[in-house]
PDB file of the backbone (N, CA, C, O) and the ligand in Angstrom, with CONECT records:
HET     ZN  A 101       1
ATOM      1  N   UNK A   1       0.841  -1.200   0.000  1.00  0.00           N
ATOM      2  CA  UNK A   1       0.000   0.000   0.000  1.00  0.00           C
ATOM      3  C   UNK A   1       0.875   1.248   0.000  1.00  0.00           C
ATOM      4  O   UNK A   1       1.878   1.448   0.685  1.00  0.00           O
ATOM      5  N   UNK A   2       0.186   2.215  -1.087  1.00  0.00           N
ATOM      6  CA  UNK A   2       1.240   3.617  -0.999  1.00  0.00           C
ATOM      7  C   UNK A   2       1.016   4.396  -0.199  1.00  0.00           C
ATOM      8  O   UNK A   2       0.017   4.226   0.499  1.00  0.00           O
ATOM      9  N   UNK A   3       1.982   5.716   0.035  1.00  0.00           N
ATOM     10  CA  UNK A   3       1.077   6.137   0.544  1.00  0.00           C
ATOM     11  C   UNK A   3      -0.358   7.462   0.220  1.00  0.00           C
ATOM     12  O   UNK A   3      -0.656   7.886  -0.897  1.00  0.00           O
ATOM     13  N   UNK A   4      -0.893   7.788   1.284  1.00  0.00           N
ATOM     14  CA  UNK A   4      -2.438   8.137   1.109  1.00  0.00           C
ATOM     15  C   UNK A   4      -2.381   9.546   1.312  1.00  0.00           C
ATOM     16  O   UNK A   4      -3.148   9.934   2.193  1.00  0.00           O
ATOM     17  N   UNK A   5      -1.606  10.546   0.681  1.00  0.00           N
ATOM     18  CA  UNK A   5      -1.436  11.458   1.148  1.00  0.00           C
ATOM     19  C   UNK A   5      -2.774  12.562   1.094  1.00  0.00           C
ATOM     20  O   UNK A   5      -3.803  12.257   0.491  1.00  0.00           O
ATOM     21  N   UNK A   6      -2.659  13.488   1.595  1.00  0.00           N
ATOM     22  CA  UNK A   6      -4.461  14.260   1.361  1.00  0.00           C
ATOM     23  C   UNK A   6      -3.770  14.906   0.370  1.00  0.00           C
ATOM     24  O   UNK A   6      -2.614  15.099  -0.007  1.00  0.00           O
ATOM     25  N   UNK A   7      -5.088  15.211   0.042  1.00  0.00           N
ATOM     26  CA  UNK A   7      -5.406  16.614  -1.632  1.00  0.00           C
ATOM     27  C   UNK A   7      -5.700  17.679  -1.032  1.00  0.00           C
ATOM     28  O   UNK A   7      -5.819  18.685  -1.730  1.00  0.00           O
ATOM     29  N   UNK A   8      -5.826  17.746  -0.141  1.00  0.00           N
ATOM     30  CA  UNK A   8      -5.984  19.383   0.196  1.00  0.00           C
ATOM     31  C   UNK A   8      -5.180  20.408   0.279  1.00  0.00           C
ATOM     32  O   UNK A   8      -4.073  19.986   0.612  1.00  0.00           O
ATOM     33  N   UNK A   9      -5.176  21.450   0.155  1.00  0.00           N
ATOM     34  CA  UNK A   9      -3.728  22.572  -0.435  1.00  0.00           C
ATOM     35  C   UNK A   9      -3.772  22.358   1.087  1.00  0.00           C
ATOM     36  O   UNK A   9      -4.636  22.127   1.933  1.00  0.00           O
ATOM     37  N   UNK A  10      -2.314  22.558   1.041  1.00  0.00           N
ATOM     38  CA  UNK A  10      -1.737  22.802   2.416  1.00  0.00           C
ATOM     39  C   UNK A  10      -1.438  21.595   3.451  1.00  0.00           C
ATOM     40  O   UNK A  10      -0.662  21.724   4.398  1.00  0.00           O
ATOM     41  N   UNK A  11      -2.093  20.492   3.180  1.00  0.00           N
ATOM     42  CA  UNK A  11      -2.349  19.314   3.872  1.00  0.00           C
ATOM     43  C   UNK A  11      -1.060  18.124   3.913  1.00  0.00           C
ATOM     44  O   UNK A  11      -0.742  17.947   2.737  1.00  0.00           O
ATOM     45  N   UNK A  12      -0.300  17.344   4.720  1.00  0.00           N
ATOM     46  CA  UNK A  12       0.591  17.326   4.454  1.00  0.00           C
ATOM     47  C   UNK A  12       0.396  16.060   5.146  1.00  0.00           C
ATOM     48  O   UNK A  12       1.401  15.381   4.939  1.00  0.00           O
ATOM     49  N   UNK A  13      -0.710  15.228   6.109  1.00  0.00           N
ATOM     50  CA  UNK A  13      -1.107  14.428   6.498  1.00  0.00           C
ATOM     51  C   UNK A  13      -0.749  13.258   5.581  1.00  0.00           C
ATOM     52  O   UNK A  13      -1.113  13.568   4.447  1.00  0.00           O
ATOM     53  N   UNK A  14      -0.213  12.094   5.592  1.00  0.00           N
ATOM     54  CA  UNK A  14      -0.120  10.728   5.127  1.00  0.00           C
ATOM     55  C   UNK A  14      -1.087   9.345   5.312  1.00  0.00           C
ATOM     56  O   UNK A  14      -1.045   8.238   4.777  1.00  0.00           O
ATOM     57  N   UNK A  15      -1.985   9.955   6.338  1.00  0.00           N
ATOM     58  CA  UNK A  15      -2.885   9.076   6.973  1.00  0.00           C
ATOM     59  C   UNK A  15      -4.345   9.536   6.122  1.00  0.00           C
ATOM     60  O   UNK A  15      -5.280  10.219   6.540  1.00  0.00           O
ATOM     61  N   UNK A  16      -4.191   9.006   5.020  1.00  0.00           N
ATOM     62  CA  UNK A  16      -6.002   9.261   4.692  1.00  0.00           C
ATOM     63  C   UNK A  16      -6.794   7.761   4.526  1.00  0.00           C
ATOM     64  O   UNK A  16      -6.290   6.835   3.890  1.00  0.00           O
ATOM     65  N   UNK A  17      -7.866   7.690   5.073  1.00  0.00           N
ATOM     66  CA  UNK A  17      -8.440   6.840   4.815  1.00  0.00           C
ATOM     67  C   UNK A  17     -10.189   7.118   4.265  1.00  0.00           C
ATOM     68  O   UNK A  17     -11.185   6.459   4.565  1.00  0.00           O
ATOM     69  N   UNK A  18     -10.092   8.153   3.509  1.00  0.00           N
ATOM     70  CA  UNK A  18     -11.255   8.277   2.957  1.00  0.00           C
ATOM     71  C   UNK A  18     -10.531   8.822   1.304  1.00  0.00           C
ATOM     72  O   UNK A  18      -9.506   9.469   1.092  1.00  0.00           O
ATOM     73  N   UNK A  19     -11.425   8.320   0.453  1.00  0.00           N
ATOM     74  CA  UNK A  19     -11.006   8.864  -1.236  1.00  0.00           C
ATOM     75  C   UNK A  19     -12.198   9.046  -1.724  1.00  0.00           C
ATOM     76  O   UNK A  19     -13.332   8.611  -1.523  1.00  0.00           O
ATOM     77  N   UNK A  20     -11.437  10.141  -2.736  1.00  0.00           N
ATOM     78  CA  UNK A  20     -13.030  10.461  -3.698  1.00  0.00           C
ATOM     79  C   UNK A  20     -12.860  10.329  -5.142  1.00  0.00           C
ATOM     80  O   UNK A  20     -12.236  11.341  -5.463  1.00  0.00           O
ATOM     81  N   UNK A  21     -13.031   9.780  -5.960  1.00  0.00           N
ATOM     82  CA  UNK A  21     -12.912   9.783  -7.472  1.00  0.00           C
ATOM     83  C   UNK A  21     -12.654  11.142  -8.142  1.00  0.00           C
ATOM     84  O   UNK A  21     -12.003  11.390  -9.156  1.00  0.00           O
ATOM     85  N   UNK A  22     -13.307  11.930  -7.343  1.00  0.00           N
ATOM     86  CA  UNK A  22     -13.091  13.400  -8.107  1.00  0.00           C
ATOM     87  C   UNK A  22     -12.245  14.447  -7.386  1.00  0.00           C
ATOM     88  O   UNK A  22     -11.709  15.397  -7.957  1.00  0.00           O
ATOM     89  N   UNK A  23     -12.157  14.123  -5.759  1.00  0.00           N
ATOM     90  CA  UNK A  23     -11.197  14.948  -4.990  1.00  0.00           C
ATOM     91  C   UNK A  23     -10.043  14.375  -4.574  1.00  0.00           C
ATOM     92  O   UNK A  23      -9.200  15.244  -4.354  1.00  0.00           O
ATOM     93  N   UNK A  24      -9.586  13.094  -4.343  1.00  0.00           N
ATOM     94  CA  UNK A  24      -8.628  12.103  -4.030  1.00  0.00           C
ATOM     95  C   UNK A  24      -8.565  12.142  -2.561  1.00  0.00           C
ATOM     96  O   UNK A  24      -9.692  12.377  -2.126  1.00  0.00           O
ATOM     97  N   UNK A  25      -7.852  12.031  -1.792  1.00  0.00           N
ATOM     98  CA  UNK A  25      -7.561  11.382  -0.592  1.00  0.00           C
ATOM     99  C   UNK A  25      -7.556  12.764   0.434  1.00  0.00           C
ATOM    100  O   UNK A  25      -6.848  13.771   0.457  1.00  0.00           O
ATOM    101  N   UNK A  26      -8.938  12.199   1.434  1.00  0.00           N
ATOM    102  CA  UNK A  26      -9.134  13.715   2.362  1.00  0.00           C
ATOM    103  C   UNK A  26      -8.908  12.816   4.073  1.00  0.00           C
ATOM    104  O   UNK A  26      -9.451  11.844   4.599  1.00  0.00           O
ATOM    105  N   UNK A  27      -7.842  13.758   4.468  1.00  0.00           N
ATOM    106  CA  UNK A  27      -7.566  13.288   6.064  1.00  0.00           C
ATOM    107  C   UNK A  27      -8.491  13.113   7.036  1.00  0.00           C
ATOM    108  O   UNK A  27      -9.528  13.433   6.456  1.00  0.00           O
ATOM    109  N   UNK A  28      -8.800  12.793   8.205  1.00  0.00           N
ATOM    110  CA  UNK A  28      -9.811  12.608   8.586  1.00  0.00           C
ATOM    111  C   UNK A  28      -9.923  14.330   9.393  1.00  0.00           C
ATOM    112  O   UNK A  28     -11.037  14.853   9.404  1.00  0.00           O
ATOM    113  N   UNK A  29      -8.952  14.951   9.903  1.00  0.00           N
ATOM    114  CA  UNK A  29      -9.058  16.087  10.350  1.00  0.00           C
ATOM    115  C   UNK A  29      -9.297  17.593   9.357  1.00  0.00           C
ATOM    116  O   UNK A  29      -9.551  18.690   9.855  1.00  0.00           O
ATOM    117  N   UNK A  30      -9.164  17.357   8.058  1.00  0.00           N
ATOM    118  CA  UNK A  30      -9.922  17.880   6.524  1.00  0.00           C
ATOM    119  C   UNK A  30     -11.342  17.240   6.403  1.00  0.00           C
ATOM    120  O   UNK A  30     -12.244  17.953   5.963  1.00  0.00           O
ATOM    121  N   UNK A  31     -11.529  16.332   6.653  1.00  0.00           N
ATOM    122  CA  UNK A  31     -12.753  15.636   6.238  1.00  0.00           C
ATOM    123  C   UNK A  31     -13.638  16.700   7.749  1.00  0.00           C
ATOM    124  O   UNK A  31     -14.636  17.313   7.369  1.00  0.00           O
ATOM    125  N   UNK A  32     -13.422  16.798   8.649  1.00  0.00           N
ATOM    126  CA  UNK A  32     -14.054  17.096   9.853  1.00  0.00           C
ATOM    127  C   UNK A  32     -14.065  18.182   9.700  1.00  0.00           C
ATOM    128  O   UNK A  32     -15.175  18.465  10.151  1.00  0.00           O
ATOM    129  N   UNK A  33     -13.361  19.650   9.173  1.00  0.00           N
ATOM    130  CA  UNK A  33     -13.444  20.414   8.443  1.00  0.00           C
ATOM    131  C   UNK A  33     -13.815  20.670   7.235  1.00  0.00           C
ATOM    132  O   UNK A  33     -13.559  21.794   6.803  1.00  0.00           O
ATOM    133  N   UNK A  34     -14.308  19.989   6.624  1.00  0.00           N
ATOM    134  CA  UNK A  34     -15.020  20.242   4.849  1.00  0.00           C
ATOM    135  C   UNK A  34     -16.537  20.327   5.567  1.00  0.00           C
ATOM    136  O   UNK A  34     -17.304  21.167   5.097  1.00  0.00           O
ATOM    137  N   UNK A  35     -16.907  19.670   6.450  1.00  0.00           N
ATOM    138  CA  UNK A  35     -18.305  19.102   6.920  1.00  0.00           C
ATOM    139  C   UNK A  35     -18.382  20.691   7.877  1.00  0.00           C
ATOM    140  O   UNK A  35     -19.221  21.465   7.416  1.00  0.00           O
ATOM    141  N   UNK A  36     -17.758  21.113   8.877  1.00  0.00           N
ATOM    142  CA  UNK A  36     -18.004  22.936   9.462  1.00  0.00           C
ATOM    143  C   UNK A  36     -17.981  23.692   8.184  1.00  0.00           C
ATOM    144  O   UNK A  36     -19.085  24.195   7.972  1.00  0.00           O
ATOM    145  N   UNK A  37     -17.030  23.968   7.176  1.00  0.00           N
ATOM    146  CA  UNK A  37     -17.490  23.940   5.929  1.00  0.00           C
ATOM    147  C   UNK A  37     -18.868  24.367   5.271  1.00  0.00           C
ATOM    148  O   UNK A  37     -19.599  25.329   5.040  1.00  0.00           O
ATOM    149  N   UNK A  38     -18.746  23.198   5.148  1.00  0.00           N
ATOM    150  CA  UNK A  38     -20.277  23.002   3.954  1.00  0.00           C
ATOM    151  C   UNK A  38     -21.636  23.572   4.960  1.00  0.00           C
ATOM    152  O   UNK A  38     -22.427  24.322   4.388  1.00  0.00           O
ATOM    153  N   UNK A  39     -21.879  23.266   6.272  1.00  0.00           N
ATOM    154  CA  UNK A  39     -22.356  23.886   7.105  1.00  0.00           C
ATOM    155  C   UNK A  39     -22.660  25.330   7.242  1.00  0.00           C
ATOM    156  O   UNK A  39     -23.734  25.916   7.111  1.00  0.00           O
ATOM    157  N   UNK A  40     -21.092  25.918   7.632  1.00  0.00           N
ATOM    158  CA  UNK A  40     -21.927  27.281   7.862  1.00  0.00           C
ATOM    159  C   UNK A  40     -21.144  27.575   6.054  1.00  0.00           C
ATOM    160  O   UNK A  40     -20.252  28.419   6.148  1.00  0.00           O
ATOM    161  N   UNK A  41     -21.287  27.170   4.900  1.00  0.00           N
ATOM    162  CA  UNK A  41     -21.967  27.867   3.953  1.00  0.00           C
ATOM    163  C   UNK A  41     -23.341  27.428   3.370  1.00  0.00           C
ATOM    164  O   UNK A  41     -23.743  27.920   2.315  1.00  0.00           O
ATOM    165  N   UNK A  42     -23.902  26.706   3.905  1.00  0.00           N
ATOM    166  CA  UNK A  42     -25.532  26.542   3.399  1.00  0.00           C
ATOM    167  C   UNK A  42     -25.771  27.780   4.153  1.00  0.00           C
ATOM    168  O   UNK A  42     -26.142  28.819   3.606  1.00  0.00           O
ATOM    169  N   UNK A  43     -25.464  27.610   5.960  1.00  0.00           N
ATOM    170  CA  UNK A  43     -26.316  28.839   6.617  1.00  0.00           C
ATOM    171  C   UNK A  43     -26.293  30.055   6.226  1.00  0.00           C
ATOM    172  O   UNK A  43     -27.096  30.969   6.412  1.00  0.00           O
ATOM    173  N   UNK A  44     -25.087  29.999   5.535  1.00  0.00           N
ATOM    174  CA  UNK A  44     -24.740  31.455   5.208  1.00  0.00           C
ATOM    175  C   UNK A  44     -25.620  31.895   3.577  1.00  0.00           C
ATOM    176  O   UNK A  44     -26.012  33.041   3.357  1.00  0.00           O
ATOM    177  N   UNK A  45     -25.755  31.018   2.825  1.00  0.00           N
ATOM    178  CA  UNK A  45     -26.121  31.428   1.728  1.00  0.00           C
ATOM    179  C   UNK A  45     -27.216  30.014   0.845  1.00  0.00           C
ATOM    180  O   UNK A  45     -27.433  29.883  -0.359  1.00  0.00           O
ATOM    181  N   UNK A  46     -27.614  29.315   1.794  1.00  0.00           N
ATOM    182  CA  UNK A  46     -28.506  28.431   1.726  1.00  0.00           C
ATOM    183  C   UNK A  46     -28.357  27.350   0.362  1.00  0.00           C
ATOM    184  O   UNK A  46     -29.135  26.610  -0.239  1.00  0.00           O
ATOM    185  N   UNK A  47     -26.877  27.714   0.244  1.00  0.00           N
ATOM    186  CA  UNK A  47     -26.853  26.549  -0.895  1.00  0.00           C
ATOM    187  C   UNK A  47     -25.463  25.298  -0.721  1.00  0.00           C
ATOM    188  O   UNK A  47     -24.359  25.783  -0.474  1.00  0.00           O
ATOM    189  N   UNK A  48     -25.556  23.820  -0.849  1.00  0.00           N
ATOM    190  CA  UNK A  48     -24.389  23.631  -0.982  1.00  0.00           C
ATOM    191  C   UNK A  48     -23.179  24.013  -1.590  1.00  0.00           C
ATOM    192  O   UNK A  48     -23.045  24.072  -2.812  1.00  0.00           O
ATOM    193  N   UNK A  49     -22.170  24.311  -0.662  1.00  0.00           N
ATOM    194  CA  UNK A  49     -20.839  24.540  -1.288  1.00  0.00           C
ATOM    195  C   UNK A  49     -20.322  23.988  -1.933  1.00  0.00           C
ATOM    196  O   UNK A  49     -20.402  22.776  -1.732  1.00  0.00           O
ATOM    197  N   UNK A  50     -19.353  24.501  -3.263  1.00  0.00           N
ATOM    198  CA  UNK A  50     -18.089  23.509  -3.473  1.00  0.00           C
ATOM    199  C   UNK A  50     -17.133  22.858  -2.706  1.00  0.00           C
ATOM    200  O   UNK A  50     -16.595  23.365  -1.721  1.00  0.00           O
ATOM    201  N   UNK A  51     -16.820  21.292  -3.311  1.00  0.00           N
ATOM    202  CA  UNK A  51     -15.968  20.533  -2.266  1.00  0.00           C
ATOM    203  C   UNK A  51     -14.683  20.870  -2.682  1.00  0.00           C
ATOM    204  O   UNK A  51     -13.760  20.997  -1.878  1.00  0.00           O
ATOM    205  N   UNK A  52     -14.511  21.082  -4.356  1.00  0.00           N
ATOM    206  CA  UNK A  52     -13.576  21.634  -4.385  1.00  0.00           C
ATOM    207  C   UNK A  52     -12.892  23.104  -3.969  1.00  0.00           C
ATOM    208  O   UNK A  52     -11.671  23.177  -3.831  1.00  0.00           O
ATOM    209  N   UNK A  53     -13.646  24.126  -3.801  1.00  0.00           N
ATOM    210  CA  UNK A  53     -13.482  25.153  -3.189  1.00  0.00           C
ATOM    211  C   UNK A  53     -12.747  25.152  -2.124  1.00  0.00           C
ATOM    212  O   UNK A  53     -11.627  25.642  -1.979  1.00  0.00           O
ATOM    213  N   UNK A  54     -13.657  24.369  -1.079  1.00  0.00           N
ATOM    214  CA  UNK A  54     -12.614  23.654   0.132  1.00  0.00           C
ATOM    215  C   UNK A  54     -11.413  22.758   0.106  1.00  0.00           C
ATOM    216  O   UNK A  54     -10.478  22.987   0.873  1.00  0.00           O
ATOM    217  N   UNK A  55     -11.385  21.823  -0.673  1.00  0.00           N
ATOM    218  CA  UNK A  55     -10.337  21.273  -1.112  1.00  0.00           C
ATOM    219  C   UNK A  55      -8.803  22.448  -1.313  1.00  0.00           C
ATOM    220  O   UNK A  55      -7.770  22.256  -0.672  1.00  0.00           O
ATOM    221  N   UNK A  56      -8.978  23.617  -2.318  1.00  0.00           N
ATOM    222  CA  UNK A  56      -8.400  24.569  -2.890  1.00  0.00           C
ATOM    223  C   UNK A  56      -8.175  25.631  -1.696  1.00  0.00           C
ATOM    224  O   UNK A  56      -7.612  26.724  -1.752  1.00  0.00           O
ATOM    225  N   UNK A  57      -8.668  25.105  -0.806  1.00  0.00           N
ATOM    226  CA  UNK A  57      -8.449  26.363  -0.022  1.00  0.00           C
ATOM    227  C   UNK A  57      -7.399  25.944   1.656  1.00  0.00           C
ATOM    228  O   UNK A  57      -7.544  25.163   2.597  1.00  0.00           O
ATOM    229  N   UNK A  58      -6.285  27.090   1.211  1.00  0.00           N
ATOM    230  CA  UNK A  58      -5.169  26.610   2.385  1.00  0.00           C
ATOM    231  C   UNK A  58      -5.833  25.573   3.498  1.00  0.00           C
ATOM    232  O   UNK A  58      -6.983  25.805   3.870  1.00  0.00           O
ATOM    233  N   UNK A  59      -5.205  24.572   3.966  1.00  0.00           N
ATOM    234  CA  UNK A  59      -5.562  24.469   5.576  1.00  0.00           C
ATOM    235  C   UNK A  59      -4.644  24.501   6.623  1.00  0.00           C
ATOM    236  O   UNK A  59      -4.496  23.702   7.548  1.00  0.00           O
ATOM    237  N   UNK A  60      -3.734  26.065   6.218  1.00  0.00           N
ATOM    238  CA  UNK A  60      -2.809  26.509   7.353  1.00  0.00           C
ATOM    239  C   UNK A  60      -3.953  27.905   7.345  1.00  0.00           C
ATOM    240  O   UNK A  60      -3.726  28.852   8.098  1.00  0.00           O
ATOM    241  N   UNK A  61      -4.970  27.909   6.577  1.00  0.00           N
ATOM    242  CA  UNK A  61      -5.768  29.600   7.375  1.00  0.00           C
ATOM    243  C   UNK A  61      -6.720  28.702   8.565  1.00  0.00           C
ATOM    244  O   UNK A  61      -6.862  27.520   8.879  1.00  0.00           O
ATOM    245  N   UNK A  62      -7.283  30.096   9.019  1.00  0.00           N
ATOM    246  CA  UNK A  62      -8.300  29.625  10.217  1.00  0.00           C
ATOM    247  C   UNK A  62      -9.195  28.711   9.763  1.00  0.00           C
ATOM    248  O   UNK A  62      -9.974  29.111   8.898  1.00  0.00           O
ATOM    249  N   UNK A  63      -9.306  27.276  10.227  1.00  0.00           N
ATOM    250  CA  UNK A  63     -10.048  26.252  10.307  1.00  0.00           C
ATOM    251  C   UNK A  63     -12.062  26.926  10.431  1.00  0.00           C
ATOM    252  O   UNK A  63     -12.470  27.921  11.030  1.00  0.00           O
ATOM    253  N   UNK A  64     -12.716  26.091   9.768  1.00  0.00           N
ATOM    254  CA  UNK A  64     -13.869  26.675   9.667  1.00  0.00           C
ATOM    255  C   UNK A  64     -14.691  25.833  11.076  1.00  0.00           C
ATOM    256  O   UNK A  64     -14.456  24.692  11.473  1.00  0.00           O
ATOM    257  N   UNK A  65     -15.638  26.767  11.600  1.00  0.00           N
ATOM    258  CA  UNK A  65     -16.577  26.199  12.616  1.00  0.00           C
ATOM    259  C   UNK A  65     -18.015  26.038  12.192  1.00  0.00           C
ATOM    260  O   UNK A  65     -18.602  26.657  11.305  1.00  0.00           O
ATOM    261  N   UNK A  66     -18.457  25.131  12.956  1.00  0.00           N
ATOM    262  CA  UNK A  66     -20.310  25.764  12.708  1.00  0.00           C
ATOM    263  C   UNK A  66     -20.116  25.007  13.909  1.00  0.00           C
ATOM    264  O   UNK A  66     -19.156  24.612  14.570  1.00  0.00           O
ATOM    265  N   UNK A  67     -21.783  24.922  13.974  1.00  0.00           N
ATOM    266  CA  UNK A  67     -22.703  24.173  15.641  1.00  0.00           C
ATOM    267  C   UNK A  67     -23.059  22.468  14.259  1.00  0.00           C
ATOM    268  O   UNK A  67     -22.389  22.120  13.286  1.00  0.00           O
ATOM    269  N   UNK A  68     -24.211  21.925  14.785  1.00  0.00           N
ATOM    270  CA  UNK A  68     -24.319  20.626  14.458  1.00  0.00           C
ATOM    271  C   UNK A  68     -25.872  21.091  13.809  1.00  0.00           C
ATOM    272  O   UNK A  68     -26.872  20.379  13.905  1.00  0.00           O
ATOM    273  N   UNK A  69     -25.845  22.103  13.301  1.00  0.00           N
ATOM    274  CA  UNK A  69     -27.197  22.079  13.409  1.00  0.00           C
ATOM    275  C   UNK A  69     -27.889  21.592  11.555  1.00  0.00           C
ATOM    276  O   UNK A  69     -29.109  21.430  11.516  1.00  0.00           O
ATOM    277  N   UNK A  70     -27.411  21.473  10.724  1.00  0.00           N
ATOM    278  CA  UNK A  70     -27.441  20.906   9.776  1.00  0.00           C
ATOM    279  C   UNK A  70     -26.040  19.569   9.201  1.00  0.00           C
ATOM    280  O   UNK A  70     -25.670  19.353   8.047  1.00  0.00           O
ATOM    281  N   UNK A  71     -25.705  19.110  10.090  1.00  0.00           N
ATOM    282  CA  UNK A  71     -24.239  18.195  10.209  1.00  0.00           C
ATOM    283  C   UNK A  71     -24.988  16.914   9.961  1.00  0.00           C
ATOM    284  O   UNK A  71     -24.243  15.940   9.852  1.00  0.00           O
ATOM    285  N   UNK A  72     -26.165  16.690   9.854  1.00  0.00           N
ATOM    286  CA  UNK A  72     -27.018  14.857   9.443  1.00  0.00           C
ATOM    287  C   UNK A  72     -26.884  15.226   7.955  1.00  0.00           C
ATOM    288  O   UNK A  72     -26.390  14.308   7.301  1.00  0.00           O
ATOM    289  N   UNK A  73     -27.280  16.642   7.047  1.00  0.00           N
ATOM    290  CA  UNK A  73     -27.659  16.469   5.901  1.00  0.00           C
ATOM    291  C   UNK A  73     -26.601  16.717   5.413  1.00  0.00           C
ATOM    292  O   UNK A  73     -26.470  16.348   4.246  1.00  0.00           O
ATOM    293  N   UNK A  74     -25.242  17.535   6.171  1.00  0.00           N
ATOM    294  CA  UNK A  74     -23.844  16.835   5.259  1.00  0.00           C
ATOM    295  C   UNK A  74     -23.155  16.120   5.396  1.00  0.00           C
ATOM    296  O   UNK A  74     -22.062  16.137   4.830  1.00  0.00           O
ATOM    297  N   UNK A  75     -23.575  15.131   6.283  1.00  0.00           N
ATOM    298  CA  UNK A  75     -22.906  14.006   6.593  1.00  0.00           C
ATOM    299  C   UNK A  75     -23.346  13.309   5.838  1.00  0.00           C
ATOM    300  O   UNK A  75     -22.595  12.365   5.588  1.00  0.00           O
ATOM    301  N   UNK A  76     -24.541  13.309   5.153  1.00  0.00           N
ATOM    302  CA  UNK A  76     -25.164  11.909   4.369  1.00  0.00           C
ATOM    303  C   UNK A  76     -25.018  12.581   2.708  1.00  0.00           C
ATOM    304  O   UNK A  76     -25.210  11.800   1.776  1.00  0.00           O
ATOM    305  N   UNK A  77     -24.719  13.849   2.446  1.00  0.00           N
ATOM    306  CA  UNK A  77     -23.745  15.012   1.150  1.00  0.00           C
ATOM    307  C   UNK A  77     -22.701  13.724   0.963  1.00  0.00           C
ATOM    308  O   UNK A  77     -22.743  12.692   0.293  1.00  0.00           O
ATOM    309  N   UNK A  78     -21.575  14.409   2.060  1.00  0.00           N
ATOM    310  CA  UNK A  78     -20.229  13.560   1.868  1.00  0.00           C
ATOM    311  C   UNK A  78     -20.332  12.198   1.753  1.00  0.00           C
ATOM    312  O   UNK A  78     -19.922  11.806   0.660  1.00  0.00           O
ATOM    313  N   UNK A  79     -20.827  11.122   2.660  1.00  0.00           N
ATOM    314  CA  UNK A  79     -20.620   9.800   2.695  1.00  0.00           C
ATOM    315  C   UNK A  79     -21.593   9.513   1.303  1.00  0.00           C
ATOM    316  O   UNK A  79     -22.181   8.432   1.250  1.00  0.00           O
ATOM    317  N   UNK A  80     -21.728  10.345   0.353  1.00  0.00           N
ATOM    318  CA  UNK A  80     -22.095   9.955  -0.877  1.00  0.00           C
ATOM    319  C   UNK A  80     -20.837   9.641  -1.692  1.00  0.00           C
ATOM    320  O   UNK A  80     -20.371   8.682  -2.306  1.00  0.00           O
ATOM    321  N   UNK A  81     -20.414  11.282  -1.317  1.00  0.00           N
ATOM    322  CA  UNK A  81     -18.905  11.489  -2.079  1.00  0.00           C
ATOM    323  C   UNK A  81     -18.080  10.462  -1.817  1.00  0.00           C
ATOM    324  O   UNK A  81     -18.284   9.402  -2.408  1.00  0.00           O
ATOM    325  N   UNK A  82     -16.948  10.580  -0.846  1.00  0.00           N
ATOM    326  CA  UNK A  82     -16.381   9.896  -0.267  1.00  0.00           C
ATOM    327  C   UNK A  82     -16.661   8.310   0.161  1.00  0.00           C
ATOM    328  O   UNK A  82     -17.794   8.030   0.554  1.00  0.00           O
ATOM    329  N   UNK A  83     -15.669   7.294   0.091  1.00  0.00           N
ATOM    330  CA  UNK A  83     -16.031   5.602   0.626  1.00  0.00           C
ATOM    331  C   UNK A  83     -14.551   5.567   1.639  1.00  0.00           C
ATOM    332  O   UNK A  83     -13.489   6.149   1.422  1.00  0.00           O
ATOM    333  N   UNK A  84     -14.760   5.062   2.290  1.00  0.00           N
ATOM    334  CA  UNK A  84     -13.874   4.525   2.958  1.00  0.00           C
ATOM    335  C   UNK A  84     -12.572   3.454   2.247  1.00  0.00           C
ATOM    336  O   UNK A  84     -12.733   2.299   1.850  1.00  0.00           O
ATOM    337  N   UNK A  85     -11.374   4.206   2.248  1.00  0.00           N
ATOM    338  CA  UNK A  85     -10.498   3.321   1.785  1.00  0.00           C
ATOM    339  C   UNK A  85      -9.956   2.251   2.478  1.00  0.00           C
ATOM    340  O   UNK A  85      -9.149   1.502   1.926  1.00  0.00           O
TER     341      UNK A  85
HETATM  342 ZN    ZN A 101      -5.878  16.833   5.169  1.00  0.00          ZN2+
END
């Protein structure tokens, strides 16, 4: 096995165990951040975000937050995207 490095700019993690056909290999501490993410940008503008957007976007800037309050309907978004490698 090679290794699994993440796709995310900035990301430097070797430990991925999630892949996406269209984004490649997201860490589990990127993956936990794409999901605050996608969150507070529905709240913010009521539409899903790009994954690539997030993908493309440093993760040495400030890490994104939300609350849990829409986190079921992107949790079941991503585990579309993403399978477990
Ligand atoms: Zn990562």
């Amino acid at each position: 096995m090679g290794v699994m490095e993440c796709d995310r700019i900035g990301c430097d993690s070797i430990m991925c165990h999630k892949i996406s056909d269209c984004h490649g290999y997201i860490c589990h501490e990127c993956f936990e951040e794409l999901k605050d993410f996608m969150i507070t940008e529905i709240k913010r503008s009521g539409v899903i975000p790009s994954i690539t957007t997030f993908m493309n976007r440093d993760k040495r800037e400030i890490p994104f937050m939300a609350d849990n309050f829409t986190e079921g309907l992107v949790e079941n978004a991503l585990n579309k995207e993403f399978r477990d490698n």
